[in-house]
C-alpha positions in Angstrom: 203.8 31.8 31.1 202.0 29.2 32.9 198.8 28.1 31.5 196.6 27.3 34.6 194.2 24.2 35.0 191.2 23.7 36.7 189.0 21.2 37.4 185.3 20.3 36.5 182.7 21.0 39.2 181.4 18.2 40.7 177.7 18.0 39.9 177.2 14.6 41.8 178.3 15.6 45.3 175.5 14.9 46.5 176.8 11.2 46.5 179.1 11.3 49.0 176.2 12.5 51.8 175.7 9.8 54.3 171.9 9.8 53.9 171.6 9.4 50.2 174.6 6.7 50.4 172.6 4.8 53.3 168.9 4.8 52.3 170.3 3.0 49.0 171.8 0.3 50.8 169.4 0.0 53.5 166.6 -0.4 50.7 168.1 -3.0 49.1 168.2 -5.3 52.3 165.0 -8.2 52.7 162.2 -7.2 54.7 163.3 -9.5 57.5 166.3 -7.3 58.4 164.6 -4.0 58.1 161.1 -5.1 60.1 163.4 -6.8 63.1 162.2 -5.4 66.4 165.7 -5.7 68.5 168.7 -4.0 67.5 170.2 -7.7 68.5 167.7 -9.7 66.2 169.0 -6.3 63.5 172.5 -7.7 64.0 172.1 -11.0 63.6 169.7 -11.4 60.6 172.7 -8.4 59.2 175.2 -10.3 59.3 173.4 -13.1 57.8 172.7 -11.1 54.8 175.8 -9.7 54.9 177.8 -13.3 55.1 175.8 -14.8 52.4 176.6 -11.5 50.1 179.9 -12.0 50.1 180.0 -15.8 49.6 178.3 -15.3 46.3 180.5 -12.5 45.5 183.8 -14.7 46.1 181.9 -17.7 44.8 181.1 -15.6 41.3 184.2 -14.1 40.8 185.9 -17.7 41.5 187.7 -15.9 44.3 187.4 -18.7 46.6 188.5 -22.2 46.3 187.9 -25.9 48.3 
C-alpha cells in the first residue's frame, strides 16, 4: 500500500502577487525617487539608489575587493 503525501496549504500566497511585492519596495525608496516628475529624472535618481544599494551590500558582505 502506498501511503500518500500531501502538502501544507500555502497561507501566504498572497506574497507572490505583484502589488503586495511592489508597494513594499517601492515604499522603501527616498522621497526624491518617488516625488520625480519625469519618468527620465525616475530612472536616473533609480538607478542611483539602486547603484549605491548594492555597493553597500558587496561592501558589507566583503564581497568586493581594491
Amino acid at each position: 500500500m502506498k501511503i500518500l503525501l500531501h502538502r501544507k496549504f500555502q497561507l501566504n500566497m498572497r506574497k507572490n502577487f505583484f502589488p503586495l511585492r511592489v508597494t513594499e519596495h517601492w515604499n522603501r525608496l527616498p522621497r526624491e525617487v518617488v516625488e520625480s516628475p519625469s519618468l527620465e529624472i525616475f530612472k536616473t535618481h533609480l538607478d542611483k539608489v539602486l547603484c549605491s544599494l548594492l555597493w553597500v551590500t558587496l561592501l558589507g558582505q566583503g564581497g568586493w575587493t581594491r
